[in-house]
N, C-alpha and C positions, 0 to 999 in steps of 0.2 A: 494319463496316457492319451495323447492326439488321435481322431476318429481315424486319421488314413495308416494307424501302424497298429501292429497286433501286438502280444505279448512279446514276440521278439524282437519288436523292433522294423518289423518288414514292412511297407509302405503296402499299401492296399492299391490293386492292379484293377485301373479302368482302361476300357477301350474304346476309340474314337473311329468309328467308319466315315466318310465322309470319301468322295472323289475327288473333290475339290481340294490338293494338300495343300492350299495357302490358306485355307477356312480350319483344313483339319489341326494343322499346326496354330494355326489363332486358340484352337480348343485347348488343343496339349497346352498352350504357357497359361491357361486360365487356370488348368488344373495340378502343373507340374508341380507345385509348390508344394499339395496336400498326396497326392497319388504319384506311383506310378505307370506314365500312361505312354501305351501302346498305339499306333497309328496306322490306321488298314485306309484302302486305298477306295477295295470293295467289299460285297459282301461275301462272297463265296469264299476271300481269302481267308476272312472270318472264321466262317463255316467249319470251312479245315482246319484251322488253328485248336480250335475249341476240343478236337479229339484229345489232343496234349495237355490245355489247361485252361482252368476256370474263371474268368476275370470276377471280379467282385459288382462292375456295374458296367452298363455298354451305353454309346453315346452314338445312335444312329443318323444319319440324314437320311432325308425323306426321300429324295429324290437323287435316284441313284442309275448310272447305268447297268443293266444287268438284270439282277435281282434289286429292286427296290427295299428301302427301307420297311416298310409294312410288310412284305412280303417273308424281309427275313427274322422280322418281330412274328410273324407269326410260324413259321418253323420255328425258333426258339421254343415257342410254348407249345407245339407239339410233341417235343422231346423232354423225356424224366429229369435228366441233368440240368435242362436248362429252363424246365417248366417258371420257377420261382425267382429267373437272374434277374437284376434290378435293370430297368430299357428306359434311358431319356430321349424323347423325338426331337432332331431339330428341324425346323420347320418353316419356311418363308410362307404358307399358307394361313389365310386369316380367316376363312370361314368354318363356320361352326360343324359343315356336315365332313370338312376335312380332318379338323379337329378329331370327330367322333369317332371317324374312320379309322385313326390310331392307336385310340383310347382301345377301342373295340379290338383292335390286332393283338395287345395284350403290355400295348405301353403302360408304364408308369405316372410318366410324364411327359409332358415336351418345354420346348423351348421356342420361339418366336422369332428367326432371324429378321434384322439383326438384332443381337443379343446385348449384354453387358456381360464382361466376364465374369463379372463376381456374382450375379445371379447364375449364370451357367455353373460356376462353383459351389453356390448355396443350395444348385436344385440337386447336383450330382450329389453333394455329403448328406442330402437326408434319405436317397435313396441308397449310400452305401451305411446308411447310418440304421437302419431300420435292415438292410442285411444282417447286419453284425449285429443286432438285440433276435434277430429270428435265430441266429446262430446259435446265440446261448441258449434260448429257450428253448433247441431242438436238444444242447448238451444236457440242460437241465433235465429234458423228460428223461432221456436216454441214463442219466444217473438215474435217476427215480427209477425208472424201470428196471432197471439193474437193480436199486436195492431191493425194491418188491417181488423181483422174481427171485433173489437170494434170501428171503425172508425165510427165519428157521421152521414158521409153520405154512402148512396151506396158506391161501389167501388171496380174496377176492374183493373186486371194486366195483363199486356199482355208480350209472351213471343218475343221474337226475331221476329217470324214468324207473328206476329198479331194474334196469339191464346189466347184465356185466360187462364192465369195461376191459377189466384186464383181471386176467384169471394166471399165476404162475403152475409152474410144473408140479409143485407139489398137490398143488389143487387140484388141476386136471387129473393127477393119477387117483386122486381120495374121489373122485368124480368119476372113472371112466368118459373113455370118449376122446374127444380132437378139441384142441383150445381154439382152434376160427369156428370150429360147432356151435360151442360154449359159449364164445364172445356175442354180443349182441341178444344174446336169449333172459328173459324174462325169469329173474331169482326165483318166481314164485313159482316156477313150470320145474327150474331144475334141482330145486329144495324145498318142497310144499310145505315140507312140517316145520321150516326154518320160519318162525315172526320175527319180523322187526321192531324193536321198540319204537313207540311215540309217544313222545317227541323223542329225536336222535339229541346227545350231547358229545362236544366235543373231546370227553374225555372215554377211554373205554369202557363198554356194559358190558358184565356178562349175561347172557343167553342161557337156558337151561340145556342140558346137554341135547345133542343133535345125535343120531344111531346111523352111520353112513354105512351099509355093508354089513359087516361082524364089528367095525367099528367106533367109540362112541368118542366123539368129541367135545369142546367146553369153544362155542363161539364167540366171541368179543368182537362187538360192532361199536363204531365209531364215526360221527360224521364231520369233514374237514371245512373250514369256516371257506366262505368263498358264495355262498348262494341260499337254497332252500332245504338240504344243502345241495351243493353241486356235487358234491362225493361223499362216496360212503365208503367203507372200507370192514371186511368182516376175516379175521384170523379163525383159524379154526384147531385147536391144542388139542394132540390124539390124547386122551387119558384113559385109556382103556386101561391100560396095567394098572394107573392108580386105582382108579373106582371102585376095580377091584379088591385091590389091597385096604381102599376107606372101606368098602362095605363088609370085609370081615371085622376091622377091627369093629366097624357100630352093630356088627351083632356079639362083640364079645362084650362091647358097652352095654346093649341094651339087655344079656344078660345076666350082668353083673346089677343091674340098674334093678332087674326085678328081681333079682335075688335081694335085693340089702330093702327096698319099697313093699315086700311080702310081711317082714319082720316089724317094719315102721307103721303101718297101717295096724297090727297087731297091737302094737305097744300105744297107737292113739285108741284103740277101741278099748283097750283096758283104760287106760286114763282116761276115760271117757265115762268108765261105768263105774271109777272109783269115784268120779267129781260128785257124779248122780247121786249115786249109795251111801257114800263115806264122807264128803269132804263138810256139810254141815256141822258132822259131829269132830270133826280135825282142829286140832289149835290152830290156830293163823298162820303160824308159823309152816306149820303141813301143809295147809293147803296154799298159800304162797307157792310153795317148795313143788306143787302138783302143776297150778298154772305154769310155772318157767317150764318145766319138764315139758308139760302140752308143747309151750310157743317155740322150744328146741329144736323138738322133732317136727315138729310145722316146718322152720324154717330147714331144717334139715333136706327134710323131702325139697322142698322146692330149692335146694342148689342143687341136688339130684338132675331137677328136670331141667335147671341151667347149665348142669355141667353137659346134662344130653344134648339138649341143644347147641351150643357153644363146637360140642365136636362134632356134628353133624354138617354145621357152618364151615368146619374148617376143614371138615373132608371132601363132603359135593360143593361145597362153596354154597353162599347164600342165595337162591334165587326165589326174586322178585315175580308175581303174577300183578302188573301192571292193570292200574283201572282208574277212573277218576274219583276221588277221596277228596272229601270238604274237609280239610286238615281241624276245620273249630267242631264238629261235629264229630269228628273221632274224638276229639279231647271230651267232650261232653255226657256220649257213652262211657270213655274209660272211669270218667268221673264219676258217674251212679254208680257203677259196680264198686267202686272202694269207699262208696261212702262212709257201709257200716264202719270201717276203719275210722274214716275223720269223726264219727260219731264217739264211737271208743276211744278213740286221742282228748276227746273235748275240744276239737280244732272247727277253723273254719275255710271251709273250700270255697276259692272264687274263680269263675272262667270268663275269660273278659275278649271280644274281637267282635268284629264286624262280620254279620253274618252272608256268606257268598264270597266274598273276596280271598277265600284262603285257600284254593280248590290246586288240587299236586297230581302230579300222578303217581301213584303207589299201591303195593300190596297192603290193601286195608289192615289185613291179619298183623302183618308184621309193624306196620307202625303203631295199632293199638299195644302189640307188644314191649313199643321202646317205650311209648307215655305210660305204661302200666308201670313198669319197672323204674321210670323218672318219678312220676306220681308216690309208689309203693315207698322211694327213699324222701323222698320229701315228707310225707305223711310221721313216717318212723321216725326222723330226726328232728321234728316238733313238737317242741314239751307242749303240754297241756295248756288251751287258754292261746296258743298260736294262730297262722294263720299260711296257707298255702293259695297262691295264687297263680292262676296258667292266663298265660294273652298270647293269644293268634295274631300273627298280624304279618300285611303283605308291605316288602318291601322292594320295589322295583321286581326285578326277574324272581325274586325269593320270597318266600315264606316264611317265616321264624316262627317258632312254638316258644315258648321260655317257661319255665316252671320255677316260683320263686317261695322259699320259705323262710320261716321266723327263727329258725331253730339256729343251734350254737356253731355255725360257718364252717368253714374249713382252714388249716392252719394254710400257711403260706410256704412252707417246707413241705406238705403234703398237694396242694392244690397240682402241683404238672404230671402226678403220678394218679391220680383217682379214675382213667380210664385205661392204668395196664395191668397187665394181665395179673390175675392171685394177688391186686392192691385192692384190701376191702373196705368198704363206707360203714361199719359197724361204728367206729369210733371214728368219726371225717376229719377230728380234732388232732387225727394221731397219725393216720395213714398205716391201720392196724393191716400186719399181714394174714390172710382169710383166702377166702373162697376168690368172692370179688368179682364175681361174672356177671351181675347183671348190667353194669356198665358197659363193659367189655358188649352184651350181647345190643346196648343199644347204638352203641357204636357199629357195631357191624352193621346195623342194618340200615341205620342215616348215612353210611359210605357208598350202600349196594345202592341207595338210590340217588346216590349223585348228590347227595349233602354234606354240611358239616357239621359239627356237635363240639361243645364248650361248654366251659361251668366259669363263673364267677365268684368272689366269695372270699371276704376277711372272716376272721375269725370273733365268734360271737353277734355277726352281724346277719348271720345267716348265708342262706346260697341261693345262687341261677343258674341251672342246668339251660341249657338252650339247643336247640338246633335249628337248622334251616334246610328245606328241600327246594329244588326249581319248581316255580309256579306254572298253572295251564294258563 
Protein backbone atom coordinates (compact mmCIF):
# COMPACT_ATOMS: atom_id res chain seq x y z
CA UNK A 1 0.00 0.00 0.00
CA UNK A 2 1.58 3.67 -1.05
CA UNK A 3 2.35 6.00 2.10
CA UNK A 4 -0.23 8.76 0.61
CA UNK A 5 -3.46 6.26 0.78
CA UNK A 6 -5.02 4.46 3.72
CA UNK A 7 -6.64 1.22 3.82
CA UNK A 8 -9.33 2.66 1.65
CA UNK A 9 -7.68 3.76 -0.76
CA UNK A 10 -8.10 7.58 0.11
CA UNK A 11 -4.99 9.70 -0.73
CA UNK A 12 -3.58 11.42 2.32
CA UNK A 13 -4.61 15.34 2.51
CA UNK A 14 -1.75 17.93 2.76
CA UNK A 15 -2.11 21.63 2.66
CA UNK A 16 -0.08 24.33 1.10
CA UNK A 17 -0.52 28.13 2.53
CA UNK A 18 1.58 30.12 0.79
CA UNK A 19 0.17 33.91 -0.81
CA UNK A 20 2.17 33.59 -3.49
CA UNK A 21 -0.28 31.15 -5.84
CA UNK A 22 2.18 30.73 -8.60
CA UNK A 23 4.78 29.22 -5.67
CA UNK A 24 1.79 27.68 -3.99
CA UNK A 25 0.59 25.75 -7.14
CA UNK A 26 4.50 24.96 -8.01
CA UNK A 27 4.03 23.09 -4.32
CA UNK A 28 0.70 21.28 -5.34
CA UNK A 29 2.28 19.51 -8.68
CA UNK A 30 5.50 18.54 -6.54
CA UNK A 31 3.01 16.76 -4.34
CA UNK A 32 -0.12 16.04 -6.58
CA UNK A 33 1.15 12.78 -7.53
CA UNK A 34 1.52 11.17 -3.78
CA UNK A 35 -1.30 13.45 -1.90
CA UNK A 36 -4.14 15.22 -1.97
CA UNK A 37 -3.43 18.81 -1.85
CA UNK A 38 -5.37 21.64 -0.85
CA UNK A 39 -4.33 25.43 -1.66
CA UNK A 40 -4.82 28.31 0.94
CA UNK A 41 -3.98 31.57 -0.02
CA UNK A 42 -3.57 32.66 3.68
CA UNK A 43 -3.47 31.67 6.96
CA UNK A 44 -6.51 32.63 8.70
CA UNK A 45 -8.36 30.75 5.69
CA UNK A 46 -6.50 27.93 7.17
CA UNK A 47 -7.42 28.51 10.61
CA UNK A 48 -11.07 28.29 9.68
CA UNK A 49 -10.93 25.38 7.64
CA UNK A 50 -9.40 23.19 10.27
CA UNK A 51 -12.80 23.55 12.48
CA UNK A 52 -14.21 20.91 9.53
CA UNK A 53 -11.13 18.82 8.84
CA UNK A 54 -7.74 17.48 9.60
CA UNK A 55 -5.20 17.57 6.93
CA UNK A 56 -2.47 14.93 7.53
CA UNK A 57 0.61 17.57 6.95
CA UNK A 58 0.59 21.44 6.35
CA UNK A 59 3.12 23.27 4.14
CA UNK A 60 3.44 26.83 5.43
CA UNK A 61 5.37 29.97 4.00
CA UNK A 62 7.26 31.95 6.03
CA UNK A 63 6.44 34.93 5.00
CA UNK A 64 3.10 35.86 4.77
CA UNK A 65 0.76 38.73 4.87
CA UNK A 66 -1.42 38.80 7.73
CA UNK A 67 -0.75 36.28 10.15
CA UNK A 68 2.71 34.99 9.26
CA UNK A 69 3.82 31.70 8.82
CA UNK A 70 5.55 31.08 12.52
CA UNK A 71 2.84 32.91 13.99
CA UNK A 72 0.24 30.39 12.72
CA UNK A 73 2.83 27.33 13.59
CA UNK A 74 2.55 28.49 16.74
CA UNK A 75 -1.31 28.57 17.21
CA UNK A 76 -1.27 25.12 15.85
CA UNK A 77 0.60 23.95 18.67
CA UNK A 78 -1.42 25.79 21.03
CA UNK A 79 -4.41 23.76 20.24
CA UNK A 80 -5.13 19.71 21.32
CA UNK A 81 -6.27 18.85 17.86
CA UNK A 82 -3.60 20.26 16.24
CA UNK A 83 -0.78 20.06 18.94
CA UNK A 84 1.03 16.83 17.06
CA UNK A 85 0.03 18.00 13.00
CA UNK A 86 3.02 17.29 10.94
CA UNK A 87 4.29 21.68 9.79
CA UNK A 88 6.99 21.96 6.73
CA UNK A 89 8.53 25.66 6.72
CA UNK A 90 9.15 27.18 3.43
CA UNK A 91 11.75 29.53 3.71
CA UNK A 92 13.88 31.86 1.39
CA UNK A 93 15.80 32.63 4.88
CA UNK A 94 19.48 31.28 5.27
CA UNK A 95 20.47 32.12 8.60
CA UNK A 96 20.67 30.12 11.45
CA UNK A 97 18.74 32.42 14.12
CA UNK A 98 15.93 32.36 11.44
CA UNK A 99 16.13 28.85 10.95
CA UNK A 100 15.87 28.36 14.85
CA UNK A 101 13.06 30.78 15.10
CA UNK A 102 10.90 28.17 13.37
CA UNK A 103 12.25 25.11 14.60
CA UNK A 104 11.36 26.69 17.93
CA UNK A 105 7.54 27.76 16.72
CA UNK A 106 6.92 24.15 16.63
CA UNK A 107 8.06 23.13 12.85
CA UNK A 108 8.92 19.99 11.89
CA UNK A 109 10.84 20.94 9.18
CA UNK A 110 11.50 23.47 6.60
CA UNK A 111 12.52 23.90 3.23
CA UNK A 112 14.95 26.49 1.58
CA UNK A 113 13.56 28.29 -1.26
CA UNK A 114 14.19 27.87 -4.01
CA UNK A 115 13.69 24.24 -3.61
CA UNK A 116 13.67 20.95 -5.98
CA UNK A 117 10.43 19.47 -5.93
CA UNK A 118 11.29 16.24 -5.33
CA UNK A 119 13.10 17.11 -2.08
CA UNK A 120 9.85 19.25 -1.11
CA UNK A 121 8.16 15.64 -1.81
CA UNK A 122 10.66 13.63 0.08
CA UNK A 123 10.56 16.18 3.09
CA UNK A 124 6.58 16.15 3.16
CA UNK A 125 6.30 11.88 2.87
CA UNK A 126 8.48 11.39 6.02
CA UNK A 127 6.61 13.78 7.85
CA UNK A 128 3.22 12.23 6.64
CA UNK A 129 4.98 9.16 7.11
CA UNK A 130 5.81 9.24 10.78
CA UNK A 131 2.02 10.54 11.22
CA UNK A 132 0.79 7.43 10.03
CA UNK A 133 3.29 5.00 12.37
CA UNK A 134 2.11 7.54 15.40
CA UNK A 135 -1.35 6.70 14.30
CA UNK A 136 -1.05 3.08 14.71
CA UNK A 137 0.79 3.21 17.70
CA UNK A 138 -1.92 5.34 19.25
CA UNK A 139 -4.50 2.31 17.63
CA UNK A 140 -2.23 -0.12 19.11
CA UNK A 141 -2.26 1.29 22.74
CA UNK A 142 -5.95 1.94 22.59
CA UNK A 143 -6.37 -1.97 21.57
CA UNK A 144 -4.15 -2.81 24.51
CA UNK A 145 -5.88 -0.73 26.63
CA UNK A 146 -9.04 -2.07 25.84
CA UNK A 147 -7.97 -5.54 26.16
CA UNK A 148 -6.39 -4.88 29.81
CA UNK A 149 -9.22 -3.05 30.89
CA UNK A 150 -11.54 -5.99 29.63
CA UNK A 151 -9.18 -8.50 31.35
CA UNK A 152 -11.42 -11.12 33.25
CA UNK A 153 -9.50 -10.35 36.53
CA UNK A 154 -8.35 -7.26 38.39
CA UNK A 155 -5.14 -6.06 36.95
CA UNK A 156 -2.39 -3.69 37.26
CA UNK A 157 0.79 -2.38 35.37
CA UNK A 158 3.59 -1.16 36.74
CA UNK A 159 5.99 1.31 35.23
CA UNK A 160 9.77 0.96 35.46
CA UNK A 161 9.83 2.76 38.86
CA UNK A 162 7.05 0.35 40.57
CA UNK A 163 4.34 3.05 39.82
CA UNK A 164 1.15 2.07 38.44
CA UNK A 165 0.70 2.57 35.11
CA UNK A 166 -2.55 1.55 34.30
CA UNK A 167 -4.98 0.06 36.79
CA UNK A 168 -8.57 -1.36 35.00
CA UNK A 169 -12.01 -1.12 36.72
CA UNK A 170 -11.83 -4.31 38.19
CA UNK A 171 -8.91 -3.37 40.20
CA UNK A 172 -9.84 -0.08 41.16
CA UNK A 173 -13.16 -1.44 42.69
CA UNK A 174 -10.80 -4.70 44.57
CA UNK A 175 -8.82 -1.36 45.65
CA UNK A 176 -11.34 1.29 46.65
CA UNK A 177 -10.63 4.71 45.54
CA UNK A 178 -10.50 6.77 41.96
CA UNK A 179 -8.19 5.29 39.16
CA UNK A 180 -6.20 8.96 38.32
CA UNK A 181 -5.70 8.56 42.48
CA UNK A 182 -4.23 5.20 41.86
CA UNK A 183 -2.29 5.91 38.67
CA UNK A 184 1.17 7.13 39.34
CA UNK A 185 1.27 5.96 43.17
CA UNK A 186 3.86 3.70 44.36
CA UNK A 187 2.74 -0.52 44.40
CA UNK A 188 4.52 -0.42 47.58
CA UNK A 189 2.28 2.42 49.51
CA UNK A 190 -1.10 0.92 47.83
CA UNK A 191 -0.21 -3.07 48.48
CA UNK A 192 2.53 -3.13 51.24
CA UNK A 193 2.10 -6.77 51.79
CA UNK A 194 2.11 -7.41 48.03
CA UNK A 195 6.43 -8.58 47.21
CA UNK A 196 7.65 -8.83 44.10
CA UNK A 197 9.60 -11.56 42.87
CA UNK A 198 13.49 -11.02 41.96
CA UNK A 199 14.30 -11.51 39.41
CA UNK A 200 10.97 -10.94 37.33
CA UNK A 201 10.46 -13.58 34.36
CA UNK A 202 8.70 -13.26 31.56
CA UNK A 203 6.45 -15.93 31.96
CA UNK A 204 3.80 -15.85 34.84
CA UNK A 205 4.65 -16.27 38.88
CA UNK A 206 2.48 -17.01 41.25
CA UNK A 207 2.56 -14.81 44.50
CA UNK A 208 1.31 -16.33 47.64
CA UNK A 209 -2.17 -15.28 48.38
CA UNK A 210 -2.74 -11.43 48.94
CA UNK A 211 -6.12 -10.65 51.76
CA UNK A 212 -7.66 -7.46 50.05
CA UNK A 213 -10.73 -6.48 52.37
CA UNK A 214 -12.76 -10.01 53.33
CA UNK A 215 -11.21 -10.79 50.19
CA UNK A 216 -8.20 -13.17 49.25
CA UNK A 217 -6.62 -13.36 45.97
CA UNK A 218 -3.81 -15.56 44.01
CA UNK A 219 -1.49 -12.70 42.25
CA UNK A 220 0.38 -13.53 39.04
CA UNK A 221 3.15 -11.11 38.12
CA UNK A 222 4.83 -11.04 34.92
CA UNK A 223 7.39 -8.85 33.39
CA UNK A 224 7.04 -7.79 29.46
CA UNK A 225 10.54 -7.92 27.57
CA UNK A 226 11.28 -4.36 26.45
CA UNK A 227 13.83 -3.09 29.20
CA UNK A 228 14.91 -3.80 32.95
CA UNK A 229 11.89 -4.56 32.47
CA UNK A 230 10.02 -1.69 31.28
CA UNK A 231 6.66 -3.44 32.36
CA UNK A 232 5.32 -5.39 34.81
CA UNK A 233 2.00 -6.51 34.88
CA UNK A 234 0.32 -8.31 38.19
CA UNK A 235 -3.54 -10.20 37.71
CA UNK A 236 -5.00 -10.55 40.77
CA UNK A 237 -7.68 -14.20 40.73
CA UNK A 238 -10.39 -13.73 43.68
CA UNK A 239 -10.27 -17.31 45.13
CA UNK A 240 -11.88 -16.89 48.05
CA UNK A 241 -14.72 -19.46 47.48
CA UNK A 242 -11.96 -21.86 46.40
CA UNK A 243 -9.61 -21.73 49.42
CA UNK A 244 -12.19 -22.27 51.06
CA UNK A 245 -13.58 -25.21 49.61
CA UNK A 246 -9.29 -26.61 49.44
CA UNK A 247 -9.21 -25.91 52.95
CA UNK A 248 -12.00 -28.20 54.05
CA UNK A 249 -11.12 -30.78 51.83
CA UNK A 250 -7.10 -30.69 53.47
CA UNK A 251 -8.68 -31.00 56.68
CA UNK A 252 -10.62 -34.00 55.73
CA UNK A 253 -7.15 -35.13 54.12
CA UNK A 254 -5.12 -34.35 56.96
CA UNK A 255 -7.61 -36.35 59.02
CA UNK A 256 -7.89 -39.07 57.34
CA UNK A 257 -4.03 -38.92 56.97
CA UNK A 258 -3.77 -39.32 60.86
CA UNK A 259 -6.22 -41.67 61.21
CA UNK A 260 -4.55 -44.41 58.90
CA UNK A 261 -0.41 -42.84 60.23
CA UNK A 262 -1.73 -43.48 64.04
CA UNK A 263 -2.14 -47.38 63.01
CA UNK A 264 1.24 -47.39 60.85
CA UNK A 265 3.55 -45.94 63.53
CA UNK A 266 1.92 -48.81 65.67
CA UNK A 267 2.48 -51.60 63.45
CA UNK A 268 6.51 -50.25 62.89
CA UNK A 269 6.88 -50.10 66.68
CA UNK A 270 5.78 -53.64 66.86
CA UNK A 271 8.06 -54.65 64.05
CA UNK A 272 10.35 -53.09 65.61
CA UNK A 273 10.41 -55.05 68.94
CA UNK A 274 9.79 -58.21 67.02
CA UNK A 275 13.21 -57.55 64.93
CA UNK A 276 14.83 -56.86 68.45
CA UNK A 277 13.32 -59.99 70.58
CA UNK A 278 12.47 -62.51 67.98
CA UNK A 279 13.93 -62.28 64.67
CA UNK A 280 17.46 -63.86 65.71
CA UNK A 281 15.77 -66.93 66.80
CA UNK A 282 13.29 -66.80 63.22
CA UNK A 283 14.29 -68.89 60.14
CA UNK A 284 15.39 -66.71 57.31
CA UNK A 285 12.79 -67.06 55.66
CA UNK A 286 10.69 -65.08 58.74
CA UNK A 287 12.73 -62.63 59.24
CA UNK A 288 13.16 -61.86 55.51
CA UNK A 289 9.35 -61.86 55.59
CA UNK A 290 9.67 -59.17 58.78
CA UNK A 291 12.20 -56.65 56.92
CA UNK A 292 9.77 -56.44 53.53
CA UNK A 293 6.80 -55.87 56.09
CA UNK A 294 9.21 -53.04 57.80
CA UNK A 295 10.20 -51.46 54.24
CA UNK A 296 6.19 -51.52 53.16
CA UNK A 297 4.89 -49.69 55.70
CA UNK A 298 8.15 -47.35 55.49
CA UNK A 299 7.33 -46.72 52.07
CA UNK A 300 3.63 -46.65 52.80
CA UNK A 301 3.89 -43.75 55.24
CA UNK A 302 5.85 -41.71 53.04
CA UNK A 303 3.25 -41.72 50.02
CA UNK A 304 1.06 -40.71 52.75
CA UNK A 305 2.96 -37.58 53.22
CA UNK A 306 3.30 -37.42 49.18
CA UNK A 307 -0.12 -37.81 48.74
CA UNK A 308 -0.49 -34.75 51.57
CA UNK A 309 1.65 -32.89 49.84
CA UNK A 310 0.73 -33.20 46.25
CA UNK A 311 -2.86 -32.05 47.42
CA UNK A 312 -2.07 -29.21 49.16
CA UNK A 313 0.00 -28.14 45.77
CA UNK A 314 -2.97 -28.51 44.02
CA UNK A 315 -5.30 -26.79 46.37
CA UNK A 316 -3.29 -23.41 47.44
CA UNK A 317 -1.14 -23.87 44.63
CA UNK A 318 2.60 -24.18 45.23
CA UNK A 319 4.25 -21.31 46.74
CA UNK A 320 7.81 -20.43 46.39
CA UNK A 321 9.64 -18.41 49.51
CA UNK A 322 12.36 -17.08 47.22
CA UNK A 323 16.08 -16.54 48.53
CA UNK A 324 19.38 -17.15 46.92
CA UNK A 325 20.40 -21.05 46.98
CA UNK A 326 23.99 -22.36 45.75
CA UNK A 327 22.01 -25.14 43.78
CA UNK A 328 25.69 -27.61 44.22
CA UNK A 329 25.43 -26.97 47.89
CA UNK A 330 21.76 -28.00 48.16
CA UNK A 331 22.88 -31.27 46.24
CA UNK A 332 25.47 -31.87 48.80
CA UNK A 333 23.38 -31.64 51.98
CA UNK A 334 20.65 -33.68 50.42
CA UNK A 335 23.52 -36.07 49.66
CA UNK A 336 24.73 -36.75 53.35
CA UNK A 337 21.30 -37.21 54.64
CA UNK A 338 20.82 -40.26 52.29
CA UNK A 339 23.88 -41.56 52.63
CA UNK A 340 23.16 -44.23 55.05
CA UNK A 341 20.93 -45.34 52.09
CA UNK A 342 23.89 -45.45 49.42
CA UNK A 343 25.75 -47.16 52.25
CA UNK A 344 22.82 -49.94 52.49
CA UNK A 345 22.66 -50.21 48.63
CA UNK A 346 26.58 -51.01 48.49
CA UNK A 347 26.47 -47.92 45.91
CA UNK A 348 28.67 -45.09 45.23
CA UNK A 349 27.51 -41.40 45.38
CA UNK A 350 29.44 -38.67 43.34
CA UNK A 351 28.58 -34.81 43.24
CA UNK A 352 30.53 -33.20 40.58
CA UNK A 353 30.26 -28.85 39.66
CA UNK A 354 31.98 -25.95 40.16
CA UNK A 355 31.75 -24.43 43.30
CA UNK A 356 29.85 -20.65 43.06
CA UNK A 357 28.66 -20.77 39.80
CA UNK A 358 25.47 -22.59 40.36
CA UNK A 359 23.56 -19.95 42.62
CA UNK A 360 19.25 -19.68 41.56
CA UNK A 361 16.91 -18.31 43.27
CA UNK A 362 14.64 -20.59 45.04
CA UNK A 363 12.81 -21.83 48.03
CA UNK A 364 15.83 -23.92 49.55
CA UNK A 365 13.10 -26.15 51.38
CA UNK A 366 11.44 -27.07 48.19
CA UNK A 367 14.32 -27.87 46.00
CA UNK A 368 16.14 -30.00 48.67
CA UNK A 369 12.64 -31.65 48.32
CA UNK A 370 12.82 -32.30 44.40
CA UNK A 371 16.81 -33.61 44.83
CA UNK A 372 15.58 -35.81 47.73
CA UNK A 373 12.95 -37.54 45.87
CA UNK A 374 15.38 -37.51 42.34
CA UNK A 375 18.30 -38.70 44.59
CA UNK A 376 15.82 -41.38 46.87
CA UNK A 377 14.87 -42.98 43.07
CA UNK A 378 18.09 -43.03 41.89
CA UNK A 379 19.50 -44.73 45.03
CA UNK A 380 16.44 -47.55 44.96
CA UNK A 381 16.85 -48.49 41.37
CA UNK A 382 20.60 -49.28 41.75
CA UNK A 383 21.66 -52.70 42.23
CA UNK A 384 24.30 -53.25 44.37
CA UNK A 385 28.09 -52.52 43.52
CA UNK A 386 26.37 -49.25 41.31
CA UNK A 387 27.08 -45.87 41.03
CA UNK A 388 24.82 -42.49 41.35
CA UNK A 389 26.18 -39.48 40.18
CA UNK A 390 24.73 -35.51 40.47
CA UNK A 391 26.62 -32.50 38.30
CA UNK A 392 25.84 -28.99 38.77
CA UNK A 393 26.50 -27.08 36.09
CA UNK A 394 25.81 -23.56 34.68
CA UNK A 395 24.66 -23.19 31.41
CA UNK A 396 24.27 -19.66 29.99
CA UNK A 397 20.88 -17.99 31.76
CA UNK A 398 20.37 -21.85 33.44
CA UNK A 399 21.48 -24.11 35.83
CA UNK A 400 21.08 -27.82 35.22
CA UNK A 401 21.16 -30.38 38.10
CA UNK A 402 21.27 -34.07 36.39
CA UNK A 403 21.15 -36.95 38.67
CA UNK A 404 22.45 -40.12 36.74
CA UNK A 405 22.34 -43.83 37.72
CA UNK A 406 23.66 -47.30 36.85
CA UNK A 407 20.54 -49.08 37.47
CA UNK A 408 18.37 -51.00 34.73
CA UNK A 409 16.81 -47.62 32.64
CA UNK A 410 13.62 -47.17 31.65
CA UNK A 411 11.77 -48.91 28.82
CA UNK A 412 11.11 -46.57 25.83
CA UNK A 413 7.09 -47.20 25.93
CA UNK A 414 7.28 -46.19 29.50
CA UNK A 415 9.94 -43.10 29.30
CA UNK A 416 6.98 -40.02 28.08
CA UNK A 417 4.80 -41.23 31.00
CA UNK A 418 7.24 -41.40 34.26
CA UNK A 419 6.10 -37.67 35.39
CA UNK A 420 1.97 -38.21 35.19
CA UNK A 421 0.00 -38.40 37.49
CA UNK A 422 -0.46 -42.46 39.56
CA UNK A 423 2.62 -43.56 36.79
CA UNK A 424 4.96 -45.14 39.43
CA UNK A 425 8.92 -45.74 39.20
CA UNK A 426 8.65 -48.95 41.34
CA UNK A 427 9.26 -51.10 38.30
CA UNK A 428 10.84 -47.95 35.57
CA UNK A 429 11.13 -51.15 33.32
CA UNK A 430 7.47 -51.39 33.11
CA UNK A 431 5.72 -48.01 33.87
CA UNK A 432 3.87 -49.96 36.88
CA UNK A 433 0.71 -48.29 37.73
CA UNK A 434 1.09 -46.99 41.72
CA UNK A 435 1.06 -44.24 43.72
CA UNK A 436 3.76 -42.38 41.60
CA UNK A 437 3.88 -38.87 43.36
CA UNK A 438 7.09 -38.28 43.89
CA UNK A 439 7.78 -37.16 40.49
CA UNK A 440 4.81 -35.68 40.01
CA UNK A 441 5.87 -33.54 43.29
CA UNK A 442 9.22 -32.75 41.67
CA UNK A 443 7.68 -31.51 38.89
CA UNK A 444 5.65 -29.18 40.41
CA UNK A 445 8.14 -27.47 42.02
CA UNK A 446 10.87 -27.11 39.06
CA UNK A 447 7.64 -25.39 37.26
CA UNK A 448 6.77 -23.02 40.21
CA UNK A 449 10.12 -21.86 39.76
CA UNK A 450 10.34 -21.16 36.25
CA UNK A 451 12.20 -24.42 35.22
CA UNK A 452 12.17 -27.57 33.45
CA UNK A 453 12.59 -31.27 34.46
CA UNK A 454 13.42 -34.35 32.02
CA UNK A 455 14.78 -37.85 32.28
CA UNK A 456 16.81 -39.66 29.75
CA UNK A 457 17.23 -43.26 29.59
CA UNK A 458 17.36 -46.64 27.40
CA UNK A 459 16.59 -49.50 28.93
CA UNK A 460 19.35 -51.27 31.00
CA UNK A 461 21.56 -48.45 30.53
CA UNK A 462 20.45 -46.65 33.24
CA UNK A 463 18.82 -43.04 33.74
CA UNK A 464 19.10 -39.02 33.84
CA UNK A 465 16.74 -37.21 35.68
CA UNK A 466 17.53 -33.48 35.12
CA UNK A 467 16.33 -30.27 35.68
CA UNK A 468 17.20 -26.76 35.00
CA UNK A 469 16.22 -23.33 36.90
CA UNK A 470 17.17 -19.52 35.79
CA UNK A 471 20.57 -18.57 37.21
CA UNK A 472 21.40 -15.16 39.48
Amino acid sequence: MPLSATKSNKPRQVWVVDDSLLEANEAKRALDANFEVTVFTDGSTMLERLADVLPDAVVLDWVMPGLSGVEVCRFLRTNKPTVELPVLMLTSHQGTQEVVEGLAAGANDYVTKPYAPEELLARVAALVRSKVLRERMDKAEAALADVLEHHPDPLITLNRDATIAFINADAVQMLGGDADALRGKPLAKVLPALRLPDPLYYHPVLLPDLKVGNSLYEPAVRAFPGGNPSWISISFRDVTSKRQVDARRLDFYSMAAHDLRSPMQAILLRLGRLNRKFAPALPPEARSDLTLVDSRVRELSSMLDDFLDLARMEGVGLRVEREQVDLLEAVRTTAEMLQPLVDAGQLTLSVEGEPGSARVSADARRIRQALSNLLSNAIKFTPPGGKVTVRVVREGERVRASITDTGRGISAEALPHVFERYVSAVDRSRATVGTGLGLMIVQEVVEAHGGKVGVASELNQGATFWFELPAV
